[in-house]
GUVO-75568 format. One record per atom (N, C-alpha, C, O): x, y, z; residue in three letters. Coordinates in steps of 0.02 Angstrom, whole numbers, plus 50000, padded with zeros to 5 digits. Layout:
// GUVO-75568
XYZAla...
// end
This chain:
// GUVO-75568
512864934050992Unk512634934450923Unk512124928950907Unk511594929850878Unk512384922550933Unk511994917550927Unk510984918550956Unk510464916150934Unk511144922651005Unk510604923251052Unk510184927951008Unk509574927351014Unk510474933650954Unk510284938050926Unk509664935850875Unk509074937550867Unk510124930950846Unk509694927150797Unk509114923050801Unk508644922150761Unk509234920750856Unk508564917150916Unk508034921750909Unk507534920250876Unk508094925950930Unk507694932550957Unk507414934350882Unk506814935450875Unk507824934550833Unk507504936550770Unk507194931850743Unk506694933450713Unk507414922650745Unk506824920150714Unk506354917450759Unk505944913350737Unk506354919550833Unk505804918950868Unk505314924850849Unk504704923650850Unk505504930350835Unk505134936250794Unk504804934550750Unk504194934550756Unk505114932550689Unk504844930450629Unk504424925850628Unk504044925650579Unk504344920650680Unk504014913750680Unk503404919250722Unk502894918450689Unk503304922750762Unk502794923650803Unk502364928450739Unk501754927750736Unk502714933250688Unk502704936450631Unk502124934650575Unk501714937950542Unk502324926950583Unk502254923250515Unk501834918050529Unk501734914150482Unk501434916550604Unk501364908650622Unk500654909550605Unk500404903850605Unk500124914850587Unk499654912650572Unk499534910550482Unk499014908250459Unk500054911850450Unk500214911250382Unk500304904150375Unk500024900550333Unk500844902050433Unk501124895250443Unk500494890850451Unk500454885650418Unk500024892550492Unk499514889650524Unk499034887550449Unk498824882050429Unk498984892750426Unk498484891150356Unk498694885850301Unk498364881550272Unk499534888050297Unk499604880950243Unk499494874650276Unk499244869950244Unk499664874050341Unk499454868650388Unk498814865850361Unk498724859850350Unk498344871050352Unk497514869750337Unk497534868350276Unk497484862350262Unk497604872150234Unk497764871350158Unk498074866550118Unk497844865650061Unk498664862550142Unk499024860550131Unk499454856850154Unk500064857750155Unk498964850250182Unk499254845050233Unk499554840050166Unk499324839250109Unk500054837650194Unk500554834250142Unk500274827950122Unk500624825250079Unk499674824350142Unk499364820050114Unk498834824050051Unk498454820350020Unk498834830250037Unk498344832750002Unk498814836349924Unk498564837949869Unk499554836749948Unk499824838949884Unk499844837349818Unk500004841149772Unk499644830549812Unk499464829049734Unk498744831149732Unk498544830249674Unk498424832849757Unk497714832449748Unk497484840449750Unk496914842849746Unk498164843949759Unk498054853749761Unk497994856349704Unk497754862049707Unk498154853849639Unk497744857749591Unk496984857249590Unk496634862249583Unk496714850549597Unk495934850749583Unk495814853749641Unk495654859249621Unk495764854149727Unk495634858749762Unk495784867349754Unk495444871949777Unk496314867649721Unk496134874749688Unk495534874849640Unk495014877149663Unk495534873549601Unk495164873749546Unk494564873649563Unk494234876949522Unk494194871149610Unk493664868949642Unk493534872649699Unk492954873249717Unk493994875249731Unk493844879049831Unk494164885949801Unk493884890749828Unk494474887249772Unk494944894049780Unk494494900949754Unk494264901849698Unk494444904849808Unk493944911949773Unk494604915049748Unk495134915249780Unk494514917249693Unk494714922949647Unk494154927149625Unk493544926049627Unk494494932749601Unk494174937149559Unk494464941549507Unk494904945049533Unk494394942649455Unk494484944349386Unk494074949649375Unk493454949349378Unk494534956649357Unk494134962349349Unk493994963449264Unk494534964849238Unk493534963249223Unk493524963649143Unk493514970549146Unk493294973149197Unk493764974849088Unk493794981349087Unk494244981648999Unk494614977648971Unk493994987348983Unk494654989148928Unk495244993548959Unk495634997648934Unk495174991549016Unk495694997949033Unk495805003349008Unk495655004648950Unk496275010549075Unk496085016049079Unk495495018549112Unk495285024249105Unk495215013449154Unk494665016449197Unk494545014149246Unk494015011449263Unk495285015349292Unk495255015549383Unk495545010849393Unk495695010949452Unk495855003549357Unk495994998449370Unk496474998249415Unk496564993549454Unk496895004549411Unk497385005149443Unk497205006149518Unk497385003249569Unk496855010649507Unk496355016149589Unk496175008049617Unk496485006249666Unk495675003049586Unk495384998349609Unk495804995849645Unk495644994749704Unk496434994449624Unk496984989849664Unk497164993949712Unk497304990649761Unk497244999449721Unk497585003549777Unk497015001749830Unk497244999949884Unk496205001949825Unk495595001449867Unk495754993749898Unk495704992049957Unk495964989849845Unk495864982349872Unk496374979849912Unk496284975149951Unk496924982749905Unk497694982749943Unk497534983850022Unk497804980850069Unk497024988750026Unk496564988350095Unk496664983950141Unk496974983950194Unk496314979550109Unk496164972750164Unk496924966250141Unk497204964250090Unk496974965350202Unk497514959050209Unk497224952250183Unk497634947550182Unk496554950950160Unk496164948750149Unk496364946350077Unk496314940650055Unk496574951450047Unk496644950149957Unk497304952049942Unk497644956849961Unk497414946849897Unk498084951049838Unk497754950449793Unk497304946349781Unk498004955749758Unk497764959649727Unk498274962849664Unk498654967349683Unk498314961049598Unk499154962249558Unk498614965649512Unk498034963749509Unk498924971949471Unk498724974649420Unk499134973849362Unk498834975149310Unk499874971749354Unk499984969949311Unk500574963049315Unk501184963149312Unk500114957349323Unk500774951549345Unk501064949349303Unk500814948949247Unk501604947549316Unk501984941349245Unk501654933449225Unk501604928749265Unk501474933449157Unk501504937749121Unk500944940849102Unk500424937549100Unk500964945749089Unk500614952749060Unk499994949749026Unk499404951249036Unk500244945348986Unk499584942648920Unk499574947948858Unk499314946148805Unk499814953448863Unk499864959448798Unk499624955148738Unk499024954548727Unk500194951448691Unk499744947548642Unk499334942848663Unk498754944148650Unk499424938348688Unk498734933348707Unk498144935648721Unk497584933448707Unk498254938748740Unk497404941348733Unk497024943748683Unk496404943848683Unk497534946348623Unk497094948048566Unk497234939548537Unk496834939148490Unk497474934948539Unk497644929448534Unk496784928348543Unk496384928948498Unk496614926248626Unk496054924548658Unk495454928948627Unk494934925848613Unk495464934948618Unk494894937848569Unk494614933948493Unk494084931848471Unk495354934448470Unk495154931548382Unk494804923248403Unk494324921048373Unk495094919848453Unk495014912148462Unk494514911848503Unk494474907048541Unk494174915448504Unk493564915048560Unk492814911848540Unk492414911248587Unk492644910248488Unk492334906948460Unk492564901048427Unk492154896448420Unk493054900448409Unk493444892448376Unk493854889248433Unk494134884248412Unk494004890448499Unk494564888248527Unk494394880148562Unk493924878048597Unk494784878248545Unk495214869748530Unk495284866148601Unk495254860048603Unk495394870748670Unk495684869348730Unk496074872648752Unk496044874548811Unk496734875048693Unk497254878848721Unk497314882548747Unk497774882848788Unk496854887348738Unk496884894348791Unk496854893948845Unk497134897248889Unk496264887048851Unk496234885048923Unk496644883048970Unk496554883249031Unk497244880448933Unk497944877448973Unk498314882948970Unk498664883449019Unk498394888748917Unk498684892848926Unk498704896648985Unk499154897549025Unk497984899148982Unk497714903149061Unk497744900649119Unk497814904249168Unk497694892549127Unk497704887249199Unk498544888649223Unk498684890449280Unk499144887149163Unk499874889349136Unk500224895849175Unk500714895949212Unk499644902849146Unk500034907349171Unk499604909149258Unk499964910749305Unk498994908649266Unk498874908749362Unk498804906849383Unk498564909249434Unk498874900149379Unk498724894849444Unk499094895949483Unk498834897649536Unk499864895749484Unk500204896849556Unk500004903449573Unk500114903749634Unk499814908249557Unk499494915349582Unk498974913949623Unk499024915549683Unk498424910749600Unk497874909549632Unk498064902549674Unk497614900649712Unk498674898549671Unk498544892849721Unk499154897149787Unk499114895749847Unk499574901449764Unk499794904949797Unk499304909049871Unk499404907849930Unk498764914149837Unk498514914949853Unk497914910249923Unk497864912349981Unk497684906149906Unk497514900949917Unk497774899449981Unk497584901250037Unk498284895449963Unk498534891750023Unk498804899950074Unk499274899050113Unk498604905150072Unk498824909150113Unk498044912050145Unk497944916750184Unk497674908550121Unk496824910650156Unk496684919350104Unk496254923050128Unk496924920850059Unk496614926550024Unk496464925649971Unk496644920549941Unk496014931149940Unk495744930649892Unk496194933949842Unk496374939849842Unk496354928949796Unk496674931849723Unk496294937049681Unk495764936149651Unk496684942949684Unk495964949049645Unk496604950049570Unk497204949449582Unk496424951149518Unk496624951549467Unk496414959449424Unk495934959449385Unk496744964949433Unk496384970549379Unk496654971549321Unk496384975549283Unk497184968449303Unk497414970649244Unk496874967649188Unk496504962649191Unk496954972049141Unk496124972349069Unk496414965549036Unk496064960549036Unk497004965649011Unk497284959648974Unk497094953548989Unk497384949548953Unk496544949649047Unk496224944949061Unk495564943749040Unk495234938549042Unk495414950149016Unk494774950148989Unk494374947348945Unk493764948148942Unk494894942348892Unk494674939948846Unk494574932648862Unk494334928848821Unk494834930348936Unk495164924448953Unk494594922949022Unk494674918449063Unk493974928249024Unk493564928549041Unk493064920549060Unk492894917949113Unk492954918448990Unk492744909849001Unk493054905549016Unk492814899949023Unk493554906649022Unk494144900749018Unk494254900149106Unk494344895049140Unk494214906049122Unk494554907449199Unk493904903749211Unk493974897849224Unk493134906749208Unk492714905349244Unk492444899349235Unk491954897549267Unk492784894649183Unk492774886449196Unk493364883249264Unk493274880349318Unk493834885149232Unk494314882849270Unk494414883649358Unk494714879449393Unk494104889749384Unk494144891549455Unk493444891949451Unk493164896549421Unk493054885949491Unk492584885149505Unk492074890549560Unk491454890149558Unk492264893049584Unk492344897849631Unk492544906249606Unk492614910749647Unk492614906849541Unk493064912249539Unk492314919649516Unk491804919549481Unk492604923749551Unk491884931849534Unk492384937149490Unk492984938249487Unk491824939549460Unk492134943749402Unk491714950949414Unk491124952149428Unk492354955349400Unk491844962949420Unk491894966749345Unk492404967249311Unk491374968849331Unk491464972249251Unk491504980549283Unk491134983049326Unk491964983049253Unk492134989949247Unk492164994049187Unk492494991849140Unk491884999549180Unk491685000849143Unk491745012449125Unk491515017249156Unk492005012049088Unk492135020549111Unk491665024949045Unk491295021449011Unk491705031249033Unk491245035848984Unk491625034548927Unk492165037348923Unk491415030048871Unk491955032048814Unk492065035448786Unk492305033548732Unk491985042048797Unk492195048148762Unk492715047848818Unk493235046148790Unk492835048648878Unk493405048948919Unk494055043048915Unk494655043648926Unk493665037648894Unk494075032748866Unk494735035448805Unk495345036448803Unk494235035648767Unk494235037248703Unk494885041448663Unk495185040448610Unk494945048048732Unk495265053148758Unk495895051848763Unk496375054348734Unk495825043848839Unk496545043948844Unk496885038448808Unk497435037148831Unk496695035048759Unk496975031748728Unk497215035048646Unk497625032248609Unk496915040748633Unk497185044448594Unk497625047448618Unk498105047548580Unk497725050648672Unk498455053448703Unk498935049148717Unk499465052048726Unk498965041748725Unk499315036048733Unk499545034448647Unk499965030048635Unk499225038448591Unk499415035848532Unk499235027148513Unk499565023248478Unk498605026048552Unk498175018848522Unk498165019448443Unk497945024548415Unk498485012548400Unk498205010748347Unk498715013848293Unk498885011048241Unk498945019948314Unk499355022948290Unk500135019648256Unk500545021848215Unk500085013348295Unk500615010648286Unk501235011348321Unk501725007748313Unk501195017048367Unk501905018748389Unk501925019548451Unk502325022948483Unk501325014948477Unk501375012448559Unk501335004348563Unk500915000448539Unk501765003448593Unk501994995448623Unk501564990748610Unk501624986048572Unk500814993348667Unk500264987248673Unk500014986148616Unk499604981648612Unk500204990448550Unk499594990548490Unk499964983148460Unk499724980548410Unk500304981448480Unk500374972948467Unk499914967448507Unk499824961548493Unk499674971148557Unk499094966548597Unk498284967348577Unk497844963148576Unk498294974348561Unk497604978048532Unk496984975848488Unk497124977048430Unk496504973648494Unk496084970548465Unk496074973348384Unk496484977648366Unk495684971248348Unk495584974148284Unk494834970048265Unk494684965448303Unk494414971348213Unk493904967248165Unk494274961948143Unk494794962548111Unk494014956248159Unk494114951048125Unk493764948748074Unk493164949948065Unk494284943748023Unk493584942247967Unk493454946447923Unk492944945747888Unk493934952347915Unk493464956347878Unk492964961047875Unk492804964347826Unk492634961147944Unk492114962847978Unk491884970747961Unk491314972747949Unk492504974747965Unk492864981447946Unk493154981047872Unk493734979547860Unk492824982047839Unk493484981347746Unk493684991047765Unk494234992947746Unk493214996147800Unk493525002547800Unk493965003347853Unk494225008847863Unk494104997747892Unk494544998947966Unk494955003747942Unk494915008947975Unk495375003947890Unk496035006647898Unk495905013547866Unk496395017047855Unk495265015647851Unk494855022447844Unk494855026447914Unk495045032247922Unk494575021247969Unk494255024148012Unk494875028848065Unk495435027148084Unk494545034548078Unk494895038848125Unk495115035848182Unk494935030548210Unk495485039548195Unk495935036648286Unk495165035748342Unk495085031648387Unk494685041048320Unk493935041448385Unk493825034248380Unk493915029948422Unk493505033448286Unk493075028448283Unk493405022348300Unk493075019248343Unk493915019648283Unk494485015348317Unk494375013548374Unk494195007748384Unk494465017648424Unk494555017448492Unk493775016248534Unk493625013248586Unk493365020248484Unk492665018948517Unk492425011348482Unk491895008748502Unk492745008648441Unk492445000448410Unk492814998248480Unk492464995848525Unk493234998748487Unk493764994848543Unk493424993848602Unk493304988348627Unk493145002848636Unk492685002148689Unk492204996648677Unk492264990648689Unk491585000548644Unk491164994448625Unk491044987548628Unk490614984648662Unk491594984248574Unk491904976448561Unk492144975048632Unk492044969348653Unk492434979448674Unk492634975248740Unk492274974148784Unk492254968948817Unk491834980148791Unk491304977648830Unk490564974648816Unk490124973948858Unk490554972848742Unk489914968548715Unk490234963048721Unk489854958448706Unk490984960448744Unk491254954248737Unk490954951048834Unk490724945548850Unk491064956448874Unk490904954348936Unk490154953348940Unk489894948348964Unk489804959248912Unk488944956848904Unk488914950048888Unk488694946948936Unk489044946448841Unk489124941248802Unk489344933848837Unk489084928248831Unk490164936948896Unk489914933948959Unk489464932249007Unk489204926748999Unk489294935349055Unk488874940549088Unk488214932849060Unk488144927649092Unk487924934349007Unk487444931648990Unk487344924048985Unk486804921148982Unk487884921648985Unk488114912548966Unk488394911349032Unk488504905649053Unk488544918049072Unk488794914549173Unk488374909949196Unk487774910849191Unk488574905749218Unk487954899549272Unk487734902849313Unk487114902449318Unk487984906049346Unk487764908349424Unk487644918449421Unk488144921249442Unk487154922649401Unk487364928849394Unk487744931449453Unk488174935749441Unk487624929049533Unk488154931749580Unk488714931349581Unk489024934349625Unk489154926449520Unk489684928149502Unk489964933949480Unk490564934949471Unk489484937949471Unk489564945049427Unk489394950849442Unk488804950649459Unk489694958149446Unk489474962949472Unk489774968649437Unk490374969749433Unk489384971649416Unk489374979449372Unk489724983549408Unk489664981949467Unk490154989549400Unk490294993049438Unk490445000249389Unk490654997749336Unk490455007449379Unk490645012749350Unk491245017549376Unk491265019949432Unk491855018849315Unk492385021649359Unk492275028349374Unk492805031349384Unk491655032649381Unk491325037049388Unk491245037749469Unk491395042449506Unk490975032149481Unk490695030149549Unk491285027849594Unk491355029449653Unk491765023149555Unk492265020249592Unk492785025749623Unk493155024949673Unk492705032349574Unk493265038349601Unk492895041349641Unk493185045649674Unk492165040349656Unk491775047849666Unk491335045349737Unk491195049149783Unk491135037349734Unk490895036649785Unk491015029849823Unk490955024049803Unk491245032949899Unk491505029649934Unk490965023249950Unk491235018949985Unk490255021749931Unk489725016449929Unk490075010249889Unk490245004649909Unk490125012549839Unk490515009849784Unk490995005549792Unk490905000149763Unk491655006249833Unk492135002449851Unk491774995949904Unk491844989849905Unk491285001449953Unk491124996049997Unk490604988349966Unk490674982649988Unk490214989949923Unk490024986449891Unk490454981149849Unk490214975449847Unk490894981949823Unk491444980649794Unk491524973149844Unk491374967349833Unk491894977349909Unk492154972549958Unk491784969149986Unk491964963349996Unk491014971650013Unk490564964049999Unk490464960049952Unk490314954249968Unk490504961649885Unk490284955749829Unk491044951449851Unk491034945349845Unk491574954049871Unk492154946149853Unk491854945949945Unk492304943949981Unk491174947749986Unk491204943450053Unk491874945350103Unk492284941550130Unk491844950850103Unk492424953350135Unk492374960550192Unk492214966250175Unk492494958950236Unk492274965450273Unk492654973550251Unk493274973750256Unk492374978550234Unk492654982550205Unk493194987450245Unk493114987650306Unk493574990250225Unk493994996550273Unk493694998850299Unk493144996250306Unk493815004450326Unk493415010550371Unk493425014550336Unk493935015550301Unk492755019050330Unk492485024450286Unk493225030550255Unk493265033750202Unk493785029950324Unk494155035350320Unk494555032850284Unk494665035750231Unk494855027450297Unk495345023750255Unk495255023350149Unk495675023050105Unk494615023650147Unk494265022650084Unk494415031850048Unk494665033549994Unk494175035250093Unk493955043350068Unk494795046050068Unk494935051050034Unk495325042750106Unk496035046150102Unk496335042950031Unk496695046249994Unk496145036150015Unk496235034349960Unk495955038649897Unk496325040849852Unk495105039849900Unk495175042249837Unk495475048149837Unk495465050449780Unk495905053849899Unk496135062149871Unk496855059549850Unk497305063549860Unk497025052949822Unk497665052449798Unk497465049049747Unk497195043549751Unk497635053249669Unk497575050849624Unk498085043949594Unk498675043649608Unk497865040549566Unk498115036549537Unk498285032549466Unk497905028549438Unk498885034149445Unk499135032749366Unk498675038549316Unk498335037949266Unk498865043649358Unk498245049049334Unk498715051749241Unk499205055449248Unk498595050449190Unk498965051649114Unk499185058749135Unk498955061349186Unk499545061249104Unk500205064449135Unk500235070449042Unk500135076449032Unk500405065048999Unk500595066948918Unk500085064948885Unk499625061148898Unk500265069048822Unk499695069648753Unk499275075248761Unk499155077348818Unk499095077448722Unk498625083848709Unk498065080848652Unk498135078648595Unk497415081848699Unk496905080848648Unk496395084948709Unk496645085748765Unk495835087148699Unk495245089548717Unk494855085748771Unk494645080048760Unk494765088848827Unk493965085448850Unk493665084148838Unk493365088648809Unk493155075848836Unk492465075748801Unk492045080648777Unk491815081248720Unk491965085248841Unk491395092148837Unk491845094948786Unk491385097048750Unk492255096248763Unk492445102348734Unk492385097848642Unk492435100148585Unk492285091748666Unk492465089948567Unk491735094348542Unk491275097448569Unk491975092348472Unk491565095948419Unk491165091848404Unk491235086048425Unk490545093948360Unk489875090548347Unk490165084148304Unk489895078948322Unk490675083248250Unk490835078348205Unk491445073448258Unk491545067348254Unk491635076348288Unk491925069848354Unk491535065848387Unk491595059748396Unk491015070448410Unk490525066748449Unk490155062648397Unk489855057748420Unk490125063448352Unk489525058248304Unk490025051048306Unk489945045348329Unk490635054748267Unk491095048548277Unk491055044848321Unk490935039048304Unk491115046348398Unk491125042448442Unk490255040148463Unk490115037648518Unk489985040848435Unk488985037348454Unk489165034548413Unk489155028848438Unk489415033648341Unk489385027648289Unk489685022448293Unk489675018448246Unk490005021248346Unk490455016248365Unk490205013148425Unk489965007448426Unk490295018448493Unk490135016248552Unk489275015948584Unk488925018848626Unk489245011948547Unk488475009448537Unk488135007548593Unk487525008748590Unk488425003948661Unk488175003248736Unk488235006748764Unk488365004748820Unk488215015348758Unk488465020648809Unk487795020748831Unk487715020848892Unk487145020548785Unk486415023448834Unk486595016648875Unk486815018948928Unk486625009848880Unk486495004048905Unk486755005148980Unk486425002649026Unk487505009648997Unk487915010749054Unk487465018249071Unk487495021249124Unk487225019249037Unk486945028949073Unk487125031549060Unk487035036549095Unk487635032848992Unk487995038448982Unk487695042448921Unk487375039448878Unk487815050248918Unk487535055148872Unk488175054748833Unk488705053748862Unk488135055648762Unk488715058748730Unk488245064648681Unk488535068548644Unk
// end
């Protein structure tokens, strides 16, 4: 029995020893007080901005690929309110957010780290936490995703957005300030298309104040379901050698977190006064290429 166990953690050690080998590199015991600022400073991450509902999920199944990255779509914790927290405080904020956000991933990303991979992040709820990350992880790339907001639009009305009687609408952005005195006029479309909009004029807004633009890379969930270029590109911007063509194309014939419930219409099929609704709101659709 004794011999059994030999055999198994001579297994495990032969298993595990190039893992072993990296914290070795990472994390020589004269350097442990000094591993937060070497994260903060050496550690690649990446942070996907998105309003979610468009592939974030698919993205992580593509990036799970390579041994190369972890890759969490929804980690603890979540951020659900903080982030509309980080929206409203995004122009007045004090520091805190900044310790908040250093608070909830640093051991994610120093995790990551000391294991030689790249920390990939898709969940949308980071999105607002956008500047904060890209002070703090010196090193860290951000991919903007971006889907049709009339398709958006779609499935967050079948999710019952705004409505009040889904969960996240405690995390959910709104007009601040006043900004809206008709908000509580406006239809479930126009709602949901300010939301599109506001989330992604918040990453433009990034995007534009980045130090470095190769921190940053556009991507469409159009393209991300449809063309296998797309992923590979992807996995060069985080510098990473990509899967094999086959590995990529078996991924996309398996859908993923594909909405299931709710009944509302196809973009193509809305009516002329839906569609106005949604152009009066989602104001960057020519900017991404999209017709409504």
């Amino acid at each position: 029995m004794v011999e059994q166990y030999l055999r198994w953690a001579r297994k495990l050690y032969k298993l595990n020893k190039d893992v072993i080998k990296q914290r070795i590199q990472y994390n020589p015991a004269d350097e442990f007080t000094n591993m937060p600022q070497i994260v903060h400073e050496q550690s690649r991450c990446c942070f996907v901005l998105s309003t979610g509902r468009c592939g974030t999920a698919f993205l992580t199944t593509l990036l799970e690929l390579s041994k190369d990255i972890r890759c969490e779509h929804q980690p603890s914790p979540e951020l659900i309110y903080p982030s509309k927290l980080a929206y409203e405080s995004s122009r007045e904020d004090d520091g805190k957010l900044e310790i908040g956000i250093d608070m909830a991933r640093y051991e994610l990303v120093e995790w990551s780290f000391s294991r030689n991979q790249i920390y990939v992040e898709t969940n949308n709820r980071i999105t607002f936490f956008a500047p904060y990350l890209a002070k703090l992880f010196k090193q860290s790339m951000f991919i903007h995703l971006v889907r049709h907001p009339g398709d958006f639009v779609r499935s967050g009305i079948r999710r019952k957005w705004y409505s009040g009687k889904d969960y996240h609408d405690a995390g959910r952005i709104v007009p601040t300030n006043g900004s809206f005195d008709n908000w509580n006029r406006m239809t479930q479309i126009e709602k949901i298309a300010w939301l599109w909009n506001e989330t992604n004029q918040f990453v433009e807004d990034f995007k534009a104040n980045l130090d470095d633009p190769n921190r940053f890379m556009f991507a469409k969930a159009e393209d991300l379901f449809s063309v296998p270029e797309m992923a590979v590109k992807i996995f060069k911007f985080l510098d990473l050698e990509p899967p094999l063509k086959g590995k990529i194309n078996k991924a996309m014939k398996r859908p993923v977190n594909t909405q299931q419930g709710g009944d509302f219409p196809k973009y193509k099929q809305w009516n002329s006064e839906q569609k106005e609704q949604l152009k009066k709101y989602a104001l960057l659709y020519a900017k991404y290429g999209y017709e409504l």
